[in-house]
TIKEMI-54324 format. One record per residue (C-alpha): residue in one letter; x negated, y, z negated. Coordinates in Angstrom, 3 decimals. Each point is the difference from the previous one (the first is absolute). Layout:
+-----+----------+----------+----------+
! res !        X !        Y !        Z !
+-----+----------+----------+----------+
!   A !        X !        Y !        Z !
...
+-----+----------+----------+----------+
//
This chain:
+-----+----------+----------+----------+
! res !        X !        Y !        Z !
+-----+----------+----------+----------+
!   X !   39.886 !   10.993 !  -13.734 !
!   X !   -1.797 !    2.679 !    2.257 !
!   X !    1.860 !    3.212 !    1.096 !
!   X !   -1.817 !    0.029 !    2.921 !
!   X !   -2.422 !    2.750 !    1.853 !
!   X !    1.384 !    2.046 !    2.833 !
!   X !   -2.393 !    0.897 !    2.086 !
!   X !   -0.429 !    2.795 !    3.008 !
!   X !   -2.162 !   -0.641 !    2.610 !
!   X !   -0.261 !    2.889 !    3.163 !
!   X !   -1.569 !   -1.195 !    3.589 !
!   X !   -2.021 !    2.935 !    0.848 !
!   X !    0.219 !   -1.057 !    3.543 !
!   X !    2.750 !   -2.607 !    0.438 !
!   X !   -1.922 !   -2.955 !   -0.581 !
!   X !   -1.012 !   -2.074 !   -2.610 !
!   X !   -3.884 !    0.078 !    1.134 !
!   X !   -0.029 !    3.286 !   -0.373 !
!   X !   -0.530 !    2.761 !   -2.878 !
!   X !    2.724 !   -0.743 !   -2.584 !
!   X !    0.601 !    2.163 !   -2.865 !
!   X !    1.481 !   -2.409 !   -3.292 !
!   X !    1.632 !    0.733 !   -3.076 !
!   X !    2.030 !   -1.293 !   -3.018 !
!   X !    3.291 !    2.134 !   -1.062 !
!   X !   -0.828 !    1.836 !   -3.372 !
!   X !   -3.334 !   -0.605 !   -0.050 !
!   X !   -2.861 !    3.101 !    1.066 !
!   X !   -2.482 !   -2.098 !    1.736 !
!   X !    0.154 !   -0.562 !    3.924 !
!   X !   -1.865 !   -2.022 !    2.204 !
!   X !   -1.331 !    0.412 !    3.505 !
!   X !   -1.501 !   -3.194 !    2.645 !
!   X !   -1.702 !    1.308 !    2.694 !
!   X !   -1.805 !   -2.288 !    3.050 !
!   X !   -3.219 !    1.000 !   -0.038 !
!   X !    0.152 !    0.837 !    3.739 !
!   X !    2.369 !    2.971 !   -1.424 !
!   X !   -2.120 !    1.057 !   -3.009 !
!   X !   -0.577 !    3.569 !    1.289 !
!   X !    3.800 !    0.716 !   -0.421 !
!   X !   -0.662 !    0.129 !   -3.453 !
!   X !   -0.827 !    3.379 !    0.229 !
!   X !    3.376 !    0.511 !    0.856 !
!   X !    1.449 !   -1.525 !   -3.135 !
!   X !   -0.204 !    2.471 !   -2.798 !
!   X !    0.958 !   -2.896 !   -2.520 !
!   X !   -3.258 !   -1.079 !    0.653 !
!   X !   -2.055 !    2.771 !   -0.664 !
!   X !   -0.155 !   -0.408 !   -3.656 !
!   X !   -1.612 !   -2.530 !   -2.805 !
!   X !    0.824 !   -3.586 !    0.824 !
!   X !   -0.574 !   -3.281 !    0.012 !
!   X !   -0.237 !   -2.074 !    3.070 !
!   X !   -0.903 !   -3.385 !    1.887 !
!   X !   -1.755 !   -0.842 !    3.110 !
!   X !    1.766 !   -3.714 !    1.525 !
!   X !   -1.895 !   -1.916 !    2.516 !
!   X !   -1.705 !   -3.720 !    0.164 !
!   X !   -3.827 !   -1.059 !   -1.188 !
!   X !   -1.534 !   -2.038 !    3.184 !
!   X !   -2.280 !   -1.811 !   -2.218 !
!   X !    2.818 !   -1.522 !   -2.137 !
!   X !    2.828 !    0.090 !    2.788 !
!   X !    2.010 !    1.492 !   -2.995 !
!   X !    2.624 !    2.885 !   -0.392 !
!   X !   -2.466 !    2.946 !   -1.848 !
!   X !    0.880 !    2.912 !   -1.664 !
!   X !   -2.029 !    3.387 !   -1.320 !
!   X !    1.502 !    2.086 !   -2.982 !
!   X !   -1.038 !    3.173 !   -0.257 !
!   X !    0.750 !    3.882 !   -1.828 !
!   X !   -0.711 !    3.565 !    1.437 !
!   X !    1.182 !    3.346 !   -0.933 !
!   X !    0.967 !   -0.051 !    3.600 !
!   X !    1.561 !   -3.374 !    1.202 !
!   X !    0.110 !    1.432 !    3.804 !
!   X !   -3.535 !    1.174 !    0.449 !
!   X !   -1.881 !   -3.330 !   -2.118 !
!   X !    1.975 !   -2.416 !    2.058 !
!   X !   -0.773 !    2.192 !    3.040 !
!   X !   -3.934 !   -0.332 !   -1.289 !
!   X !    0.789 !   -4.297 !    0.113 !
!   X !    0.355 !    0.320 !    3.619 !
!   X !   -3.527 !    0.146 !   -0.144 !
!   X !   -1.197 !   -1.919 !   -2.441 !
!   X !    1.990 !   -3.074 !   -0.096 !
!   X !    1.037 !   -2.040 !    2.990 !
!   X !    1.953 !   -2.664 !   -1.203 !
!   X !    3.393 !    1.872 !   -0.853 !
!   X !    2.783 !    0.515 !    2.396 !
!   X !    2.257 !    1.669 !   -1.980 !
!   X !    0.331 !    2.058 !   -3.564 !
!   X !    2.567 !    0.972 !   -2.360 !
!   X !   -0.166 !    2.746 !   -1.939 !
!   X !    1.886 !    0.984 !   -3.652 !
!   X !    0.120 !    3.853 !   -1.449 !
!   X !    2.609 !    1.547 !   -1.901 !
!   X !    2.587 !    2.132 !    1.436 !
!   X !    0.120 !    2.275 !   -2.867 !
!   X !   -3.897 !    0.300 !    0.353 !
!   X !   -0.417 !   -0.890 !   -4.157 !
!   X !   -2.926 !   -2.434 !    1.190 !
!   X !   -3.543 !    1.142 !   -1.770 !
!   X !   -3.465 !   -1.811 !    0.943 !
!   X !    0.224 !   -1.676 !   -2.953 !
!   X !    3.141 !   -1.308 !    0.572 !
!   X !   -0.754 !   -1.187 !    3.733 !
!   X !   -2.921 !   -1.927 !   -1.845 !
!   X !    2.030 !   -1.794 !   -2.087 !
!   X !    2.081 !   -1.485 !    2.433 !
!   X !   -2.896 !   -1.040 !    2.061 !
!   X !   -1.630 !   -1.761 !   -2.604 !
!   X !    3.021 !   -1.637 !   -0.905 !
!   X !    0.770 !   -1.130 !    3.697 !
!   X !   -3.089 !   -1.201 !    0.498 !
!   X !    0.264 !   -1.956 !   -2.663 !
!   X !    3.666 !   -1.054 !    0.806 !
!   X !   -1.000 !   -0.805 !    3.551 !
!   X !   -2.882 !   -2.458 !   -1.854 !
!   X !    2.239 !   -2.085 !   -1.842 !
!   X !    2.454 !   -0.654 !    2.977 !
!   X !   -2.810 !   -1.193 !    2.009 !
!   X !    2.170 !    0.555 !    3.289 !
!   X !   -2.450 !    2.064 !    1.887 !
!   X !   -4.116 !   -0.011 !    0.197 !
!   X !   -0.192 !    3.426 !   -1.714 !
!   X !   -3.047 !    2.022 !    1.638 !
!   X !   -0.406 !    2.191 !   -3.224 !
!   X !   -3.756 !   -0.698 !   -1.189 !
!   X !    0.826 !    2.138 !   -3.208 !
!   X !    2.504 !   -0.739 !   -2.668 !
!   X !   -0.153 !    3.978 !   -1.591 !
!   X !    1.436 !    0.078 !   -3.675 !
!   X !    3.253 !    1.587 !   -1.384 !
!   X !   -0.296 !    3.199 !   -0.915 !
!   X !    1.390 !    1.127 !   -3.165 !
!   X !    3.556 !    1.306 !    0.150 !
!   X !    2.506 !    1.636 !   -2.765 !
!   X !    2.486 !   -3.149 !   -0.809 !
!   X !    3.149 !    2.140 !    1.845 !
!   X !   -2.372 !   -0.069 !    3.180 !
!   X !   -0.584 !   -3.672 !   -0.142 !
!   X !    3.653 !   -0.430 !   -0.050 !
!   X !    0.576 !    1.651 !    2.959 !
!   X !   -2.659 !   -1.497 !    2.115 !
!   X !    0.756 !   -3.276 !   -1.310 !
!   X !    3.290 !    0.656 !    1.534 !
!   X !   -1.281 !    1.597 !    2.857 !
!   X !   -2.214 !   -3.561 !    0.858 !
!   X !    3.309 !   -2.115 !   -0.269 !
!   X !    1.301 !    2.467 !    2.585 !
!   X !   -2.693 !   -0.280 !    2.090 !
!   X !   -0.220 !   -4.097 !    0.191 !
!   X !    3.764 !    0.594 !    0.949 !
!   X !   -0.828 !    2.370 !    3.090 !
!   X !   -2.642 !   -1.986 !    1.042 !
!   X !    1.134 !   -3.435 !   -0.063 !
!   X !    3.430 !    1.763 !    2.107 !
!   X !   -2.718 !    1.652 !    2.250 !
!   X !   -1.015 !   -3.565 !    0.597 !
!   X !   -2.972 !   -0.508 !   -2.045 !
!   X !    0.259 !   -1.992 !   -3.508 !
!   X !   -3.862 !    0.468 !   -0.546 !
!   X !    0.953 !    0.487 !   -3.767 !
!   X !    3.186 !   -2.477 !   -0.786 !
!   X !   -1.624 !   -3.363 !   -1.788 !
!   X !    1.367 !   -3.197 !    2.152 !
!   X !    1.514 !   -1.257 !   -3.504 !
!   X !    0.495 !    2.323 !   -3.284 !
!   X !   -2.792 !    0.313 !   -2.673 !
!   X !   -0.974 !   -3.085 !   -1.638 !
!   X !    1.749 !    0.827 !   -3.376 !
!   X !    3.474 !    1.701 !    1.760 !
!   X !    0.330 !   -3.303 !    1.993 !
!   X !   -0.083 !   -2.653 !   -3.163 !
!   X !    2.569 !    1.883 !   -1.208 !
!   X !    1.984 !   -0.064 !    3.073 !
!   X !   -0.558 !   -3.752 !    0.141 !
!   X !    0.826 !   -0.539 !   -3.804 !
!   X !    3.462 !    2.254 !    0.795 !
!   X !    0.453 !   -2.054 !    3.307 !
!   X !    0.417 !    2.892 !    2.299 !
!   X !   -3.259 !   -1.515 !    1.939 !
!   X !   -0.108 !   -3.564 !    1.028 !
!   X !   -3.705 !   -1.921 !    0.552 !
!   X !   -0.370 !   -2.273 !    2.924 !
!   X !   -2.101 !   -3.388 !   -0.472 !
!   X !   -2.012 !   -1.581 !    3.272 !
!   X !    1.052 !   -3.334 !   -0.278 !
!   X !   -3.068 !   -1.736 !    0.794 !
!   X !   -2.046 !   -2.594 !   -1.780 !
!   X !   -3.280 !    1.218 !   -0.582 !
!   X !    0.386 !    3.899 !   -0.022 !
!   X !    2.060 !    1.954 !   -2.685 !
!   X !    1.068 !    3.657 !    1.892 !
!   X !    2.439 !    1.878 !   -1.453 !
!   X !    1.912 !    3.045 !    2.314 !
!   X !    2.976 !    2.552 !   -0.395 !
!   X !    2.205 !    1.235 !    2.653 !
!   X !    0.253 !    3.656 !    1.029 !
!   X !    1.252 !    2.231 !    2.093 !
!   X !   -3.069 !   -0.147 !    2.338 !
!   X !   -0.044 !   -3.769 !   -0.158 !
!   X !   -1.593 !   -2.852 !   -2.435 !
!   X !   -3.254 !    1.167 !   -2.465 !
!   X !   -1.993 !   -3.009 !   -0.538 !
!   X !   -0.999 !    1.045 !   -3.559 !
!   X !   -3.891 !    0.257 !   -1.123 !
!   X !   -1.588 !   -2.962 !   -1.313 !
!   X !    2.201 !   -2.333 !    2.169 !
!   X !   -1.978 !   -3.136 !    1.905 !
!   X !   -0.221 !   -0.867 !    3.359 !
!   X !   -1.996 !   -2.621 !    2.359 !
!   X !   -3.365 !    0.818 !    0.395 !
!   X !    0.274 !   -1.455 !    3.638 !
!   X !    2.618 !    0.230 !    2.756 !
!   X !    1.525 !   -2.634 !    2.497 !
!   X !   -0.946 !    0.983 !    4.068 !
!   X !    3.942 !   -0.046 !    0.071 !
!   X !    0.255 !    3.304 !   -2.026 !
!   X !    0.549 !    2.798 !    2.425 !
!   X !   -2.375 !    1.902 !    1.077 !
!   X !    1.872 !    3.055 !   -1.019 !
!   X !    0.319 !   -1.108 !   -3.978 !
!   X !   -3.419 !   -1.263 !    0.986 !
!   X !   -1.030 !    3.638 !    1.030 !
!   X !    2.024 !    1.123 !   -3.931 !
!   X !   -2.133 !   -2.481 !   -1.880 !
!   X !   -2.991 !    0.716 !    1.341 !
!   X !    0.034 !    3.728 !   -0.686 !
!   X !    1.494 !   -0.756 !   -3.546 !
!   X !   -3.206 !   -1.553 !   -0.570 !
!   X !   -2.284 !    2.406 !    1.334 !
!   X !    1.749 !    2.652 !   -1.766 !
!   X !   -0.575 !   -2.065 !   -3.311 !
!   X !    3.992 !   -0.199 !   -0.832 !
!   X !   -0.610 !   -3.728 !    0.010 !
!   X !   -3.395 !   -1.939 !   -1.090 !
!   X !   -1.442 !   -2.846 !   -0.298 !
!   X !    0.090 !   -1.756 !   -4.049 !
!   X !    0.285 !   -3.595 !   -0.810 !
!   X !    0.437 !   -0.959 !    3.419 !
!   X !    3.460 !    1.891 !    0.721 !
!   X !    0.536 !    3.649 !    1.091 !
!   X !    0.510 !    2.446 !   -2.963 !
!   X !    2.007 !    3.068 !    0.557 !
!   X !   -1.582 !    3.159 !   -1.306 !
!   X !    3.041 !    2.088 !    0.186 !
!   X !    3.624 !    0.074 !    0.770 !
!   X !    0.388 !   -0.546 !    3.742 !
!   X !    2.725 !    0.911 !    2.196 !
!   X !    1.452 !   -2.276 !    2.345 !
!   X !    2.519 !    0.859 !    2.672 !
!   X !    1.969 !   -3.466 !   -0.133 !
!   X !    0.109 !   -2.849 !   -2.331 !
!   X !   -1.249 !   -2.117 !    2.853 !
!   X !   -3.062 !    1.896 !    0.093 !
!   X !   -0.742 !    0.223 !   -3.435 !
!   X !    0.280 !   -3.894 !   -0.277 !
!   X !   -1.951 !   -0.550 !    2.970 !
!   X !   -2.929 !    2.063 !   -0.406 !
!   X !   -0.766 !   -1.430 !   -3.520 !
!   X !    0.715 !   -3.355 !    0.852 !
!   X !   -1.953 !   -0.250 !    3.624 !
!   X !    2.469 !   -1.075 !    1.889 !
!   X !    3.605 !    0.313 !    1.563 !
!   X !    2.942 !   -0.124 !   -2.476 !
!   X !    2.969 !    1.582 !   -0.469 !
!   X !    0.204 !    2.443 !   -2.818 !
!   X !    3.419 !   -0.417 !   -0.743 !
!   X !   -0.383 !   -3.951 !   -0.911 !
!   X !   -3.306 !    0.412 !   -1.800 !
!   X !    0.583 !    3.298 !   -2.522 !
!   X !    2.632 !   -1.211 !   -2.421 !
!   X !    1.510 !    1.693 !   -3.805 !
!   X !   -0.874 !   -1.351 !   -3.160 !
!   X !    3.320 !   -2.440 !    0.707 !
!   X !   -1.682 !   -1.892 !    2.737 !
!   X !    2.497 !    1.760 !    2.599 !
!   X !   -1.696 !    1.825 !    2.967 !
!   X !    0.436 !    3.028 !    1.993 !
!   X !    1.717 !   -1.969 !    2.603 !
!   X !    2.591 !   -1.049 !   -2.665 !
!   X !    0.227 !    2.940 !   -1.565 !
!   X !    0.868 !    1.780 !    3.175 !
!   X !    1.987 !   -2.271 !    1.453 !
+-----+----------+----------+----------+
//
């Protein structure tokens, strides 16, 4: 079982729009969120003056999608004071330095190749990087550390309300072993022609890659899951094989209602139509 994280979180200015300064007990890493209408007070913020990694949080108008920028400097203030400039998308940034000021260039490298790379796999945001720059080489105690220093950092973030680099369902390998332990339960659609398989999180139902849906939907379907399959599609998360809709990727669904409807094309309700490996539904399970 976890020990849990305790966590410290100061309101700069009262409110929780403002700049907050995060940080984990026991750890040397901190973490400052800043709207980018305040980005000038930065200057004021010595923690920020130093080597750093940081992210720049907005949305991408052509995709209508939550999009994120990763980024290093030797001086997290004045770079993400430079983005005010050159990037319009972002509304906010977060920014992560050391408080014992131990962070090198190389170091601040390291962790923003392997963000960028984290923030890939989870898929969550459209990530406005155009470069994926390589590792640099690090003694084996160093990797340690900044290994440690990334798990921190997903924690912070993801509190700071941004899980840009938390995977909707555990790596592919972690999770049949969870399954073959039975401390993670799949989910079948129970419908004729389509085999989907999802798990239940904490953020809702993940309709699991390779699962099959209708390749056309009923007039009765909402327009808003109408609106959800639609941009799954353009986005490529479903596509069209065999005549059914493919799922590329894991795909997170706020209810089981949704996650049934959308694949199927039209109005059900989740908790009849996902079921165990039994037979027995959500409904019955919950109930």
């Amino acid at each position: 079982m976890s020990q849990g994280t305790q966590l410290k979180i100061f309101l700069a200015d009262g409110t929780a729009s403002g700049i907050r300064h995060a940080e984990i007990s026991n750890w040397t890493g901190q973490a400052i969120a800043i709207p980018r209408l305040q980005v000038k007070e930065l200057d004021d913020w010595s923690e920020t003056h130093r080597p750093g990694v940081y992210f720049l949080f907005g949305e991408d108008d052509e995709v209508g999608r939550a999009a994120a920028y990763i980024g290093e400097a030797e001086n997290v203030a004045k770079r993400i004071q430079q983005h005010t400039a050159s990037k319009d998308f972002w509304n906010e940034a977060i920014c992560f330095t050391n408080k014992d000021e131990n962070l090198t260039k190389a170091h601040v490298k390291y962790l923003e190749s392997c963000l960028i790379e984290q923030a890939l796999t989870a898929n969550r945001y459209q990530l406005e990087n155009t470069n994926h720059p390589p590792k640099p080489t690090l003694p084996r105690g160093e990797r340690v550390a900044m290994e440690e220093f990334l798990e921190k950092t997903q924690t912070l973030l993801g509190t700071l309300g941004h899980k840009l680099l938390e995977p909707v369902v555990r790596t592919r390998q972690t999770e049949e072993v969870a399954v073959q332990a039975g401390t993670i339960e799949r989910f079948h659609l129970k419908a004729r022609k389509y085999t989907a398989t999802a798990q239940l999180t904490n953020e809702g139902i993940v309709v699991l890659k390779n699962s099959e849906g209708s390749l056309t939907a009923n007039q009765s379907l909402s327009n808003g899951y109408t609106k959800i399959r639609n941009k799954l599609i353009e986005e490529g998360l479903l596509i069209e094989q065999n005549d059914k809709l493919i799922a590329t990727n894991d795909i997170l669904f706020t209810s089981s209602s949704q996650a049934a409807a959308v694949l199927l094309g039209y109005p059900c309700n989740g908790l009849d139509y996902w079921v165990d490996e039994s037979g027995i539904s959500l409904k019955q399970r919950e109930s």
